[in-house]
N, CA and C atoms as a LAMMPS dump frame, in Angstrom:
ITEM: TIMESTEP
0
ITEM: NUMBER OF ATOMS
570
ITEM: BOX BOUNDS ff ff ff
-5.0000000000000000e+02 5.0000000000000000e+02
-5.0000000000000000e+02 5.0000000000000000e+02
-5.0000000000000000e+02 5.0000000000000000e+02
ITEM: ATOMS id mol type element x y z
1 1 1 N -41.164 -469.855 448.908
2 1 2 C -42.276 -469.296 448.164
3 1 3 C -41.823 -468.106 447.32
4 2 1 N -41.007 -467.214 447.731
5 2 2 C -40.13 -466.481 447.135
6 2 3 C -39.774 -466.927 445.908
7 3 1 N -38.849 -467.734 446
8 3 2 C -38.05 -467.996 444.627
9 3 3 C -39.307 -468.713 443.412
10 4 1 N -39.971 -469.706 444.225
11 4 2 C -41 -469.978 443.457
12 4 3 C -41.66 -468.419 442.523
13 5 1 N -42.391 -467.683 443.362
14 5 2 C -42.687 -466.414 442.937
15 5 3 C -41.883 -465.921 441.211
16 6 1 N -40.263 -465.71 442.208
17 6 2 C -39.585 -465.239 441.191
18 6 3 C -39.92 -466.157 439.686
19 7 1 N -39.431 -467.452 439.905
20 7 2 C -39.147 -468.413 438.9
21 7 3 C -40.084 -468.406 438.009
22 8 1 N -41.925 -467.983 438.406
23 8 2 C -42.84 -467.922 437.56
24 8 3 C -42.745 -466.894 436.695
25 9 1 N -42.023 -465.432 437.716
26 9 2 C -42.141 -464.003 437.008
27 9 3 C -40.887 -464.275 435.676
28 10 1 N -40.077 -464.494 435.896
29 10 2 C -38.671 -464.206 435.147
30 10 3 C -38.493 -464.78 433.678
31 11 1 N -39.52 -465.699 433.322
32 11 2 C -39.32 -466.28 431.662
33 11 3 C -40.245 -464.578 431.174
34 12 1 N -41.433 -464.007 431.325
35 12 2 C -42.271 -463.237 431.026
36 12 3 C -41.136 -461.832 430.999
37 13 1 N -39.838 -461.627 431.409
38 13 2 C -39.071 -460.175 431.554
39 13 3 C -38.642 -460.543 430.109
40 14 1 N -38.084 -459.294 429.632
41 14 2 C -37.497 -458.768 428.378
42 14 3 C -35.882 -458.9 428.596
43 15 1 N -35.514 -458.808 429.799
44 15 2 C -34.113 -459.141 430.386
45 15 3 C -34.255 -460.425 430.469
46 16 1 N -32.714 -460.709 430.821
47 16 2 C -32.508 -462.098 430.982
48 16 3 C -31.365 -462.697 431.867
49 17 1 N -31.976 -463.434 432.705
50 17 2 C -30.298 -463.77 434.015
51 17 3 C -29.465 -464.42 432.945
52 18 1 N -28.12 -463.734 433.544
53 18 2 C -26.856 -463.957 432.904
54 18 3 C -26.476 -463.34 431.799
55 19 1 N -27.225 -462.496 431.561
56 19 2 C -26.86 -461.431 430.686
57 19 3 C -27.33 -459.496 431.421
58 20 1 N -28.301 -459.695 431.469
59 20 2 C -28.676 -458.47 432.107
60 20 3 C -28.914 -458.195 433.48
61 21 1 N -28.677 -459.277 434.008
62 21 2 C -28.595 -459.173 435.872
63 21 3 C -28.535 -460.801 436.396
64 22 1 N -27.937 -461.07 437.114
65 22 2 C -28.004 -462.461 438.36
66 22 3 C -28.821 -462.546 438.714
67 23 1 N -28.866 -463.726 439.488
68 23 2 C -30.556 -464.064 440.551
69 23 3 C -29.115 -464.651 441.6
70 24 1 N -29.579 -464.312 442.99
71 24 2 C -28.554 -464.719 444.156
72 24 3 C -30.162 -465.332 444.656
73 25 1 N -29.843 -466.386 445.35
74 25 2 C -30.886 -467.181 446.245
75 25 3 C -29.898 -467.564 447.42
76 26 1 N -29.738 -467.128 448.674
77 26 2 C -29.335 -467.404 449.842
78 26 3 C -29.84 -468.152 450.392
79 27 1 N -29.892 -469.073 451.348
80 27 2 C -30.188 -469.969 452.143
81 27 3 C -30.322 -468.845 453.564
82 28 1 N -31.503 -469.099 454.202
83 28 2 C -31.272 -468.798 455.496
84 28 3 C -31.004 -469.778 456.348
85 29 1 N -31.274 -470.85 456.195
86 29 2 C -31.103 -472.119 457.084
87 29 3 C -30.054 -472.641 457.064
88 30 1 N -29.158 -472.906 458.335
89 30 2 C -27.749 -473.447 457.907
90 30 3 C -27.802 -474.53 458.105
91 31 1 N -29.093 -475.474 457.879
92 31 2 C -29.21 -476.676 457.992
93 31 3 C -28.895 -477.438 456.518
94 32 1 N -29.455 -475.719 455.534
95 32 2 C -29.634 -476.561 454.27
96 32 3 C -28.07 -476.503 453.928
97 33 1 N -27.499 -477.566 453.233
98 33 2 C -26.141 -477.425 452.855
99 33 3 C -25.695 -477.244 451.265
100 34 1 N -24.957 -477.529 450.48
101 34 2 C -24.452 -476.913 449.188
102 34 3 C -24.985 -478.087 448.112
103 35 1 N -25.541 -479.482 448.733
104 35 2 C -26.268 -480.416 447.423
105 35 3 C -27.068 -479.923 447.698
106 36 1 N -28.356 -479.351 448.57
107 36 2 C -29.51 -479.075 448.152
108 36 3 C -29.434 -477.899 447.702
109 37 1 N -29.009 -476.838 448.114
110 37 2 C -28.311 -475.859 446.911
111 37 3 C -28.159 -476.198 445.311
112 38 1 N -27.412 -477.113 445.156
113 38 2 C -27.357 -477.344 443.493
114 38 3 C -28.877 -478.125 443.122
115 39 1 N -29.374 -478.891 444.212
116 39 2 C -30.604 -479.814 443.436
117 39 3 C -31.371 -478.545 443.018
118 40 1 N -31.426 -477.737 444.038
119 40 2 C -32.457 -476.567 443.68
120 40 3 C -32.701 -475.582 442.484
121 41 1 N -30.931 -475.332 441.809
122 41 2 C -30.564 -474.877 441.042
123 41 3 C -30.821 -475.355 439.735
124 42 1 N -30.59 -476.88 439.873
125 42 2 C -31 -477.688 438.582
126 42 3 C -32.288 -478.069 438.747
127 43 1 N -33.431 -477.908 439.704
128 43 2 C -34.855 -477.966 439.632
129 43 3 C -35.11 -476.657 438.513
130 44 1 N -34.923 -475.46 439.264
131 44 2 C -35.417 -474.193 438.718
132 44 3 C -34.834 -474.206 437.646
133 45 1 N -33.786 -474.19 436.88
134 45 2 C -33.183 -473.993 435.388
135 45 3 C -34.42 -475.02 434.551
136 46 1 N -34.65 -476.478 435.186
137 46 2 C -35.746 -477.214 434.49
138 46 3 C -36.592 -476.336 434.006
139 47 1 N -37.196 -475.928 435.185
140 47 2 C -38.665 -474.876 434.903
141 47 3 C -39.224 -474.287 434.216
142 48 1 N -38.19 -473.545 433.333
143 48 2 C -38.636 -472.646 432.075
144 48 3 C -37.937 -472.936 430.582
145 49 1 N -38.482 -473.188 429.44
146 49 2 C -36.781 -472.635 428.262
147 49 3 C -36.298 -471.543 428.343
148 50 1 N -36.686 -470.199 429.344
149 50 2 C -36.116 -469.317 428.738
150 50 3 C -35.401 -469.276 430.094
151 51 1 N -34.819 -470.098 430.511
152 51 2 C -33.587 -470.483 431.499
153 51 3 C -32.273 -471.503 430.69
154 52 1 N -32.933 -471.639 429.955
155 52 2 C -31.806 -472.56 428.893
156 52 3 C -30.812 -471.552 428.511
157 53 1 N -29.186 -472.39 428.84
158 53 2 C -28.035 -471.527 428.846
159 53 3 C -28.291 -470.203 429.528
160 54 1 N -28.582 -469.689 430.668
161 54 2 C -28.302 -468.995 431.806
162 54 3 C -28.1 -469.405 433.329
163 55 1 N -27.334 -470.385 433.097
164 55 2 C -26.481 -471.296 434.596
165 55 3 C -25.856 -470.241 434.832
166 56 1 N -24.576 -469.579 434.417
167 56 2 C -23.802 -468.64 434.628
168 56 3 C -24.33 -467.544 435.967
169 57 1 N -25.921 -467.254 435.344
170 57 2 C -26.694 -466.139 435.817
171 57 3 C -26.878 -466.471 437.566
172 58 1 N -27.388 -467.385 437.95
173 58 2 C -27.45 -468.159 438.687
174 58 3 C -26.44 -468.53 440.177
175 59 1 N -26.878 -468.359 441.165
176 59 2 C -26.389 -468.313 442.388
177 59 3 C -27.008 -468.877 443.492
178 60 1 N -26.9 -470.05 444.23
179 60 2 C -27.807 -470.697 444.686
180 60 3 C -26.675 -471.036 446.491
181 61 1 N -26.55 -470.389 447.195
182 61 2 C -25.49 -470.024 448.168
183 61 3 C -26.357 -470.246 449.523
184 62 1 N -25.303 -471.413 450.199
185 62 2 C -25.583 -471.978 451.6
186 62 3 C -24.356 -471.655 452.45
187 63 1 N -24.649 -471.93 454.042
188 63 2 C -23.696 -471.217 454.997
189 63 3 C -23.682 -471.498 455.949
190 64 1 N -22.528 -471.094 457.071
191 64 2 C -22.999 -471.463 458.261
192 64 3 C -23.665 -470.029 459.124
193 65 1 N -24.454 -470.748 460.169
194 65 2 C -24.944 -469.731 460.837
195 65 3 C -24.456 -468.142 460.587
196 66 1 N -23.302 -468.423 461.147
197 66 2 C -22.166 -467.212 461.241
198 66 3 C -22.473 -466.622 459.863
199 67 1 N -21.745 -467.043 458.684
200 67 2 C -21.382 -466.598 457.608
201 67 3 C -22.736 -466.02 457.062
202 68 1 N -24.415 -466.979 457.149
203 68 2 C -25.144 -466.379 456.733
204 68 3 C -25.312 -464.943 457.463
205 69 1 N -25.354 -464.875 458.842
206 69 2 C -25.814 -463.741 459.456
207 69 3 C -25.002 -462.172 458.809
208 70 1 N -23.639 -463.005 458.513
209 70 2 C -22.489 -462.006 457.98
210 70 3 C -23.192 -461.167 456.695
211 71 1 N -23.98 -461.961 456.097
212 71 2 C -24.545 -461.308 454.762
213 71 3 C -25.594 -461.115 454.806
214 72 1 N -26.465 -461.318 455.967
215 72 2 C -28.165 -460.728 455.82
216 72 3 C -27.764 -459.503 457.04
217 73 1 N -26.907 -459.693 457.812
218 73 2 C -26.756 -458.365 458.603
219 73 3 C -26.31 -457.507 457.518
220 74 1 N -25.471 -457.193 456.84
221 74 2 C -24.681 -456.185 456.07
222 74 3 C -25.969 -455.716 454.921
223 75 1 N -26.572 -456.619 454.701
224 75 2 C -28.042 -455.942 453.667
225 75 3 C -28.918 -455.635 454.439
226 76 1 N -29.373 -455.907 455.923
227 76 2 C -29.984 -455.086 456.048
228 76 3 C -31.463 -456.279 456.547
229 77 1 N -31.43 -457.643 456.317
230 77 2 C -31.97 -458.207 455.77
231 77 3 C -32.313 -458.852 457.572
232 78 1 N -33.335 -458.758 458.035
233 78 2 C -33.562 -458.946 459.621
234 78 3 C -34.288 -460.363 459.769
235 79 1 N -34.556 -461.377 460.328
236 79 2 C -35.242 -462.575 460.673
237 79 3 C -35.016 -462.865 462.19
238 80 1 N -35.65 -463.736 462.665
239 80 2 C -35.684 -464.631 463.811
240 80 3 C -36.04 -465.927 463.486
241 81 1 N -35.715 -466.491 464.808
242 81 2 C -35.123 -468.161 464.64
243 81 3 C -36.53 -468.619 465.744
244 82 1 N -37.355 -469.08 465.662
245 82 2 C -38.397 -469.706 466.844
246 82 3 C -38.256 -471.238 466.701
247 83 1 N -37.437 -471.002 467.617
248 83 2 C -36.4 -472.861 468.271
249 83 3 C -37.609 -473.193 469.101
250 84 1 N -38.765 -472.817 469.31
251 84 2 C -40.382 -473.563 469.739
252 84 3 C -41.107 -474.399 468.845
253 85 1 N -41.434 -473.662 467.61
254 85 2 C -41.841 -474.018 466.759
255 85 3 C -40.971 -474.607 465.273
256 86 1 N -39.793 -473.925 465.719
257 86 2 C -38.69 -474.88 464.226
258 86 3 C -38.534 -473.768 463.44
259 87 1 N -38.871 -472.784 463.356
260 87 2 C -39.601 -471.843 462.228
261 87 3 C -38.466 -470.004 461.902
262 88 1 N -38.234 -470.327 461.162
263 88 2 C -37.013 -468.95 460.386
264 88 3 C -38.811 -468.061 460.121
265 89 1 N -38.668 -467.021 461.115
266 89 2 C -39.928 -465.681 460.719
267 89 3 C -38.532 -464.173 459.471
268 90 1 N -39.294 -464.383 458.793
269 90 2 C -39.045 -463.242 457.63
270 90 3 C -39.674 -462.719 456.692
271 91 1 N -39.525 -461.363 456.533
272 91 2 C -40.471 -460.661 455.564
273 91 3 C -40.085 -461.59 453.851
274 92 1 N -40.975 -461.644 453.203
275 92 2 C -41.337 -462.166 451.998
276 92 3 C -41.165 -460.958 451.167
277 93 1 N -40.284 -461.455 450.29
278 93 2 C -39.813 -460.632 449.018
279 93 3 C -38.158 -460.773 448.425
280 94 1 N -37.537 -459.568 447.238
281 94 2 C -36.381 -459.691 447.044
282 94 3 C -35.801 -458.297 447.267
283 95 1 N -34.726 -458.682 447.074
284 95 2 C -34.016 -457.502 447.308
285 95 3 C -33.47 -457.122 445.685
286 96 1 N -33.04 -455.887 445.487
287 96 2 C -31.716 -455.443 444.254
288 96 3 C -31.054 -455.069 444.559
289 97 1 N -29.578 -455.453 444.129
290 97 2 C -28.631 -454.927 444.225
291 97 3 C -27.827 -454.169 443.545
292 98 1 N -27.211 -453.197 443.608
293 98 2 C -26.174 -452.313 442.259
294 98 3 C -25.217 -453.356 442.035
295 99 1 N -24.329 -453.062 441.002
296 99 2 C -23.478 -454.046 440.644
297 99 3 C -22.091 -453.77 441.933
298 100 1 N -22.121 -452.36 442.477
299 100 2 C -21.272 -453.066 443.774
300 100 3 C -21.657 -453.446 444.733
301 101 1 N -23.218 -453.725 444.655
302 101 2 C -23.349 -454.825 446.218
303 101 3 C -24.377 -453.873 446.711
304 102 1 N -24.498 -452.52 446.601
305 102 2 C -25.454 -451.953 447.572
306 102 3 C -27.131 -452.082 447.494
307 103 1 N -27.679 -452.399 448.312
308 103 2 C -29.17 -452.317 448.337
309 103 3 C -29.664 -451.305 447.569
310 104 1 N -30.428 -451.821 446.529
311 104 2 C -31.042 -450.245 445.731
312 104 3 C -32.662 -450.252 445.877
313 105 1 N -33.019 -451.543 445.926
314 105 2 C -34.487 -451.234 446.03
315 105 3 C -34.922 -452.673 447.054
316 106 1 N -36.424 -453.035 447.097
317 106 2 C -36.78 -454.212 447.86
318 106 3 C -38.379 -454.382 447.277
319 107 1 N -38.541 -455.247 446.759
320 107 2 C -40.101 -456.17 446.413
321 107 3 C -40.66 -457.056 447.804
322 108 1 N -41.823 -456.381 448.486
323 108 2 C -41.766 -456.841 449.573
324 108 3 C -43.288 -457.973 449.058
325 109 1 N -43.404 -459.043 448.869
326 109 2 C -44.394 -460.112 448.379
327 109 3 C -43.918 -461.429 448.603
328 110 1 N -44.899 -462.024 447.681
329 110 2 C -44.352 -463.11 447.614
330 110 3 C -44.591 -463.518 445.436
331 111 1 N -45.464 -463.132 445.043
332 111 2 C -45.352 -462.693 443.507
333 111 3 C -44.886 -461.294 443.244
334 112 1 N -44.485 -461.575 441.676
335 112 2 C -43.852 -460.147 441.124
336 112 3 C -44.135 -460.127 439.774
337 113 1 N -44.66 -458.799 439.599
338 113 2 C -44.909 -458.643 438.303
339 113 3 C -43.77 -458.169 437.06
340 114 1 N -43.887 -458.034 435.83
341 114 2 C -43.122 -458.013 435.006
342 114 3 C -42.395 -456.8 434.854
343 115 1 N -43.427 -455.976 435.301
344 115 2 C -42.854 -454.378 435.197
345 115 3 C -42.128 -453.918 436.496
346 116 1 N -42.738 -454.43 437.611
347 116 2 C -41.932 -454.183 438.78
348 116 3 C -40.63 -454.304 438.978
349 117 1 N -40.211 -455.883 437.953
350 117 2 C -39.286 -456.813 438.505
351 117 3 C -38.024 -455.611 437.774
352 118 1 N -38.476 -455.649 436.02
353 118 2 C -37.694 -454.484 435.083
354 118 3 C -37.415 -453.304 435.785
355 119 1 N -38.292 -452.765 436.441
356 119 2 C -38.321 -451.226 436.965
357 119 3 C -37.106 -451.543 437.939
358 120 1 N -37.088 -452.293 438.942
359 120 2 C -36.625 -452.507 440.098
360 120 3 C -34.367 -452.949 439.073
361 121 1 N -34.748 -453.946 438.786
362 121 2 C -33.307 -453.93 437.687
363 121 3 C -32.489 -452.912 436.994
364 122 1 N -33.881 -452.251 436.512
365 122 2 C -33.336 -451.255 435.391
366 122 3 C -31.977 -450.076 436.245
367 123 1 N -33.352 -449.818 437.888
368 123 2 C -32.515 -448.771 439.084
369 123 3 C -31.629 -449.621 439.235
370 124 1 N -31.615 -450.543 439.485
371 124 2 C -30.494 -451.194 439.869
372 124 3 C -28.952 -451.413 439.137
373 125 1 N -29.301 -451.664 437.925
374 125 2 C -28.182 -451.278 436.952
375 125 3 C -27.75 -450.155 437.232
376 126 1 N -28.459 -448.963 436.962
377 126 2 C -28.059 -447.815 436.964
378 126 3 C -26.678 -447.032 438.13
379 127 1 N -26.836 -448.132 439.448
380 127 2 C -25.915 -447.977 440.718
381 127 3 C -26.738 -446.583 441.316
382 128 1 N -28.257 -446.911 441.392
383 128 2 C -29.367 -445.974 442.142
384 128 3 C -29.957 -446.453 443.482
385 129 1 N -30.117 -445.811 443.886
386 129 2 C -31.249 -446.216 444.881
387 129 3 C -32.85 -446.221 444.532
388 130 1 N -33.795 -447.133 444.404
389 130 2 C -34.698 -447.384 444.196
390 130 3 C -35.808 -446.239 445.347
391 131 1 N -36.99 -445.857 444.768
392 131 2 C -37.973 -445.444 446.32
393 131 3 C -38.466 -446.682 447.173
394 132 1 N -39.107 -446.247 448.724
395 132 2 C -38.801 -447.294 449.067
396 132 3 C -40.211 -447.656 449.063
397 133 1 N -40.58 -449.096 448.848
398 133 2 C -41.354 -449.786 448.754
399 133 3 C -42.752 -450.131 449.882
400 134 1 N -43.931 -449.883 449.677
401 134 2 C -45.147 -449.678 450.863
402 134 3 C -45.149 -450.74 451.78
403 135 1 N -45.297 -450.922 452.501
404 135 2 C -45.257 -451.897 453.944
405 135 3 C -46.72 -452.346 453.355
406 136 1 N -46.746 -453.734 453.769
407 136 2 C -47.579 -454.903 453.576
408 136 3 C -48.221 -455.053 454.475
409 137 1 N -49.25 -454.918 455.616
410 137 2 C -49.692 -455.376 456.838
411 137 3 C -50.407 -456.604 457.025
412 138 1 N -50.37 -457.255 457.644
413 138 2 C -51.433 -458.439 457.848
414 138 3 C -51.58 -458.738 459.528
415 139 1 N -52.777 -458.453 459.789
416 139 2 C -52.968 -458.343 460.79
417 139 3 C -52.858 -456.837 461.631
418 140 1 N -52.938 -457.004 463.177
419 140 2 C -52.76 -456.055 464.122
420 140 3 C -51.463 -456.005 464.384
421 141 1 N -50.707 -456.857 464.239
422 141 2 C -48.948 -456.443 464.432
423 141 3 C -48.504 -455.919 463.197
424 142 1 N -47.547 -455.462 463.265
425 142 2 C -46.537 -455.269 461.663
426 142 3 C -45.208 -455.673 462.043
427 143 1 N -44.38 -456.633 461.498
428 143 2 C -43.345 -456.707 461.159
429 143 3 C -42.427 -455.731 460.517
430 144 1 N -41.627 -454.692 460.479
431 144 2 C -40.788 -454.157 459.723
432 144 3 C -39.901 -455.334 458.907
433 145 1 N -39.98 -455.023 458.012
434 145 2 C -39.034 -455.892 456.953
435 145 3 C -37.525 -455.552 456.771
436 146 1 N -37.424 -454.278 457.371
437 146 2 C -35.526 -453.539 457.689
438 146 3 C -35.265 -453.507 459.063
439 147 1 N -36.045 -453.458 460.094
440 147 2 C -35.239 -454.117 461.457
441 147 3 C -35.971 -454.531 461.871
442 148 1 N -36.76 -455.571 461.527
443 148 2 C -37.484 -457.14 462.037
444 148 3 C -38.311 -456.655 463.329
445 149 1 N -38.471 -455.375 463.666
446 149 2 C -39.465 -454.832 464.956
447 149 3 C -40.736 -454.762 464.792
448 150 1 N -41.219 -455.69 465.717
449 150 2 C -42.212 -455.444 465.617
450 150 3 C -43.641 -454.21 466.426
451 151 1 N -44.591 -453.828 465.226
452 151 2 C -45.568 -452.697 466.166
453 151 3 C -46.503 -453.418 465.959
454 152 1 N -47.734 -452.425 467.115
455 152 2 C -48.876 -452.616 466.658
456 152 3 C -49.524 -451.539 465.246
457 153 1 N -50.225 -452.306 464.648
458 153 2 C -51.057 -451.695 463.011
459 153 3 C -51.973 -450.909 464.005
460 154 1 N -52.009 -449.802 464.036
461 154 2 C -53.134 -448.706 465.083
462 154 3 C -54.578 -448.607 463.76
463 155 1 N -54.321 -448.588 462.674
464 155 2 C -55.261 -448.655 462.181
465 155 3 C -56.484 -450.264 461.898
466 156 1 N -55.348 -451.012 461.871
467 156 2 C -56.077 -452.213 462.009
468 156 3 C -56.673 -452.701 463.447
469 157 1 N -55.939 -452.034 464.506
470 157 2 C -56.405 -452.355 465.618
471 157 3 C -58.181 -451.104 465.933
472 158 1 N -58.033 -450.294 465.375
473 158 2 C -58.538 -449.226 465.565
474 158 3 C -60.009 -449.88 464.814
475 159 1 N -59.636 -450.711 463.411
476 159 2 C -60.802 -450.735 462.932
477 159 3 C -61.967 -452.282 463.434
478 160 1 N -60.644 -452.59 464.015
479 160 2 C -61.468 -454.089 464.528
480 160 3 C -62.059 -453.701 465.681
481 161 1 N -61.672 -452.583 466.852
482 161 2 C -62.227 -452.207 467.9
483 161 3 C -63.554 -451.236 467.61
484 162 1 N -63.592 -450.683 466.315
485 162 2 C -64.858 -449.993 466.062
486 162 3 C -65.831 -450.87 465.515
487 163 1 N -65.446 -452.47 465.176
488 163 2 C -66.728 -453.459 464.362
489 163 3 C -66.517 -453.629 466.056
490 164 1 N -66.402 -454.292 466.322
491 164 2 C -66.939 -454.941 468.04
492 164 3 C -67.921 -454.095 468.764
493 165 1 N -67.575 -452.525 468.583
494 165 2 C -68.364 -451.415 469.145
495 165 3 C -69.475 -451.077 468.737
496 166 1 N -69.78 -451.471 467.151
497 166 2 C -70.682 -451.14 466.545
498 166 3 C -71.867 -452.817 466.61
499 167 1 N -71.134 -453.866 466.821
500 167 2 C -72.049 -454.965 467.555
501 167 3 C -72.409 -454.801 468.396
502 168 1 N -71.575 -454.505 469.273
503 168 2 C -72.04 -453.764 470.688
504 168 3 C -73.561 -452.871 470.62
505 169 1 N -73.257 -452.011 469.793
506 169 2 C -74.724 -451.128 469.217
507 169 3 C -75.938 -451.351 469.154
508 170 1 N -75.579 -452.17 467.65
509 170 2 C -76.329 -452.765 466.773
510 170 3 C -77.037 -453.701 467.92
511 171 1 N -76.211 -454.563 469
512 171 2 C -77.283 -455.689 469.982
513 171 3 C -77.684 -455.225 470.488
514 172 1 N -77.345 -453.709 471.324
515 172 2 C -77.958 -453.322 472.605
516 172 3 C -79.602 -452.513 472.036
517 173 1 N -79.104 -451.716 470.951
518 173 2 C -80.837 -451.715 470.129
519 173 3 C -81.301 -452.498 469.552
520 174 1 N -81.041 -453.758 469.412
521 174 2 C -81.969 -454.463 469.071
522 174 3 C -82.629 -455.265 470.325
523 175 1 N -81.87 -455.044 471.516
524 175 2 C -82.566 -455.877 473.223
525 175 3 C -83.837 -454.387 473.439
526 176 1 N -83.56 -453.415 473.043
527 176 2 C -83.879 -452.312 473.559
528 176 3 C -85.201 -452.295 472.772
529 177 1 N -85.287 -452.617 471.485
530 177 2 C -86.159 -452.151 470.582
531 177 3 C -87.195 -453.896 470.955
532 178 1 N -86.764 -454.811 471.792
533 178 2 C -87.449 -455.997 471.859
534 178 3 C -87.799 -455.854 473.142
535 179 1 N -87.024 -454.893 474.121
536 179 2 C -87.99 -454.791 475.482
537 179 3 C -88.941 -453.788 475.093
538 180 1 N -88.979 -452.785 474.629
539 180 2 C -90.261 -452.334 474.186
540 180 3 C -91.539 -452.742 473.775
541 181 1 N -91.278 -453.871 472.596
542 181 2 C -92.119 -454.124 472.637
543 181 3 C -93.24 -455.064 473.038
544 182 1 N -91.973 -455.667 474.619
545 182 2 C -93.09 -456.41 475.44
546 182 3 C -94.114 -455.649 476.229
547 183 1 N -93.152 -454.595 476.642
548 183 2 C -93.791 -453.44 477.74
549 183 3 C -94.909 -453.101 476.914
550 184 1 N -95.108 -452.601 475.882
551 184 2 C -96.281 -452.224 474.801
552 184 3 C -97.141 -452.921 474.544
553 185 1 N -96.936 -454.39 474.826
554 185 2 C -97.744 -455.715 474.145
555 185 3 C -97.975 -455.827 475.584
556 186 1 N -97.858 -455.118 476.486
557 186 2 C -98.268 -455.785 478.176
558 186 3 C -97.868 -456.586 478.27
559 187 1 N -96.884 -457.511 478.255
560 187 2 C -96.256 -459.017 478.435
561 187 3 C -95.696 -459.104 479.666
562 188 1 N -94.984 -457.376 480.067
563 188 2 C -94.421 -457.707 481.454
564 188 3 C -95.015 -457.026 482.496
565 189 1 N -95.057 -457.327 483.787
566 189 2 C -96.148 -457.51 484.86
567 189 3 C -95.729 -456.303 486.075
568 190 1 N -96.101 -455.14 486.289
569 190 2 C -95.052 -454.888 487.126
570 190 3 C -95.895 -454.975 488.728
């Protein structure tokens, strides 16, 4: 969903892969191997004209277990494997890199806008470090997206325990405000 994301944002930039920065697409799965790697490569170049003649730009890189872990450990880049369900859990987004390799910034989504994507490049050229980017929550847990730990969201938990409390309320005066008015209407007998 990622790269999808990207692939929509990247004809709309003023830059252009293979001239003003790469696109690296890693595989986390070491199931996927180096033809679906290239099918993927020659899907997405389809996608746009303003991918015409920027193959060069382009990096579409599969691995084994080992080797991937070798390069999402060293960025920084955290997941789990749920061998229950089949399922690679990871934060959604991209990373930038300086031109020697170091992490400069992180787009934590799954779309990206035009100015973000530039802003995020531009630091990145520069061999900067980017600021760092707002945490996404969904739900009562949070995932960290830099060491895959998970907390509880105290505010999301906080606000779902004050709607329950306030049903709580809201029913107990409305039983309260309906035994009244049997007792008033004489309905109940004592």
């Amino acid at each position: 969903m990622e790269t999808q994301g990207l692939l929509t944002a990247l004809p709309k930039l003023d830059m252009k892969v293979g001239r003003d920065f790469d696109v690296i697409v890693l595989s986390i799965d070491p199931q996927e191997g180096p033809a679906l790697a290239k099918d993927k490569m020659t899907t997405s170049l389809a996608m746009s004209p303003a991918f015409k003649g920027t193959d060069a730009g382009w990096h579409f890189l599969t691995g084994s277990i080992d080797q991937i872990r070798e390069v999402t450990d060293a960025l920084g880049f955290f997941y789990t494997y749920d061998a229950k369900d089949d399922v690679v859990n990871h934060p959604a987004g991209l990373m930038f890199l300086t031109p020697q390799g170091r992490v400069s910034s992180y787009i934590l989504n799954l779309g990206f806008g035009k100015e973000q994507l530039e802003k995020n490049l531009r630091i990145a050229a520069k061999n900067t470090v980017g600021e760092r980017t707002a945490d996404s929550y969904f739900g009562c847990v949070h995932t960290d997206p830099i060491t895959g730990q998970r907390s509880i969201n105290i505010l999301r938990f906080l606000s779902l325990f004050a709607l329950v409390f306030l049903c709580g309320v809201v029913t107990f005066i409305a039983f309260l405000n309906k035994a009244s008015k049997r007792i008033s209407s004489g309905s109940i007998v004592s």
